[in-house]
C-alpha positions as CSV (number, residue, x, y, z in Angstrom):
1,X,-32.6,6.9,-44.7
2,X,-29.9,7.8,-42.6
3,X,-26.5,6.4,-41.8
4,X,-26.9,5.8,-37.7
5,X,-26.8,2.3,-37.2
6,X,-29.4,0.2,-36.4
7,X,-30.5,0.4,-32.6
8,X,-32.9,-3.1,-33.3
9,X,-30.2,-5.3,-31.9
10,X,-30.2,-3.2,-29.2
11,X,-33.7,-4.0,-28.6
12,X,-32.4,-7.6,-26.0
13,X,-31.5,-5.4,-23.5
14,X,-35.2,-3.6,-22.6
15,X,-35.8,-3.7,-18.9
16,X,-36.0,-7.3,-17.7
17,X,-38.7,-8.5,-14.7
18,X,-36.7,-7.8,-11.1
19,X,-36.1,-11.4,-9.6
20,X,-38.0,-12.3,-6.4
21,X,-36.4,-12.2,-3.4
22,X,-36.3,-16.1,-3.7
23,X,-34.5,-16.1,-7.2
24,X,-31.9,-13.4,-5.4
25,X,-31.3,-15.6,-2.5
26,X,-30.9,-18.7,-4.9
27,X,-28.6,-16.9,-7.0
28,X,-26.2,-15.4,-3.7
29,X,-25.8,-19.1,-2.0
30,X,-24.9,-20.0,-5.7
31,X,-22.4,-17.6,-5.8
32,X,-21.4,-18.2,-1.9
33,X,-20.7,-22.2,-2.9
34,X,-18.7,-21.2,-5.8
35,X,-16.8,-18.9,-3.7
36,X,-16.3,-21.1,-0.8
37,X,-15.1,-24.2,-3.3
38,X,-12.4,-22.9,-4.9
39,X,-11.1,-20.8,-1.6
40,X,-8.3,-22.0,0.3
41,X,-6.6,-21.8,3.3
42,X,-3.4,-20.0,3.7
43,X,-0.4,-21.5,4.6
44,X,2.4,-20.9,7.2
45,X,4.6,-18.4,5.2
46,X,1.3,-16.5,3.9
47,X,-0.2,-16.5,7.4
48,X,2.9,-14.8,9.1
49,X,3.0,-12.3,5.8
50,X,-0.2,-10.6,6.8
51,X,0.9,-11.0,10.7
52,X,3.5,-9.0,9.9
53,X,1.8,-6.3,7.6
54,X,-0.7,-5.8,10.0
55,X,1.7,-5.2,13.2
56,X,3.7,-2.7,10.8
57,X,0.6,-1.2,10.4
58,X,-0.2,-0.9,14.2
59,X,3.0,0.3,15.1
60,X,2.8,2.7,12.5
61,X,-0.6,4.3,13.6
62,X,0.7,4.2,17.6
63,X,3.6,6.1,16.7
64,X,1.8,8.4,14.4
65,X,-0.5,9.0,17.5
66,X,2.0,9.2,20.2
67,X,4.1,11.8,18.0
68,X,0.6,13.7,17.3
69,X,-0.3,14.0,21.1
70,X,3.1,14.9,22.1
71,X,2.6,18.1,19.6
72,X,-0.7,19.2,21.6
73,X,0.8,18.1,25.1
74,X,3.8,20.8,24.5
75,X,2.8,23.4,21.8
76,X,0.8,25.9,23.9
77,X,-2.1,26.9,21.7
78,X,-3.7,30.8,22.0
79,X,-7.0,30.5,22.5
């Protein structure tokens, strides 16, 4: 006999029967309500906190582009 272990305990995790599409559906609105109950809603000082991080991150991208079309309004390009 060799020494390799044994790959019998292995043996559980053979290819299980795919759920239905009924059993999948069950199983995602389980997973939605779970989801959904221990959620909450933001408050005041977490609300203006992504507010703010996503108008840095506007004003960031318009500059980026204003800066980017000024370089192909006045760099003449040879074509």
């Amino acid at each position: 006999m060799s020494n390799y272990p044994k790959y019998e305990k292995y043996s559980q995790f053979e290819k299980k029967k795919k759920p239905s599409i009924y059993e999948r559906l069950g199983i995602f609105f389980q997973n939605t309500k779970r989801i959904l109950k221990i959620s909450n809603k933001p408050d005041r000082k977490e609300y203006f906190l992504v507010f703010k991080i996503c108008a840095i991150g506007l004003v960031l991208l318009g500059a980026i582009s204003y800066i980017i079309q000024l370089i192909f309004n006045f760099v003449p390009f040879a074509r």
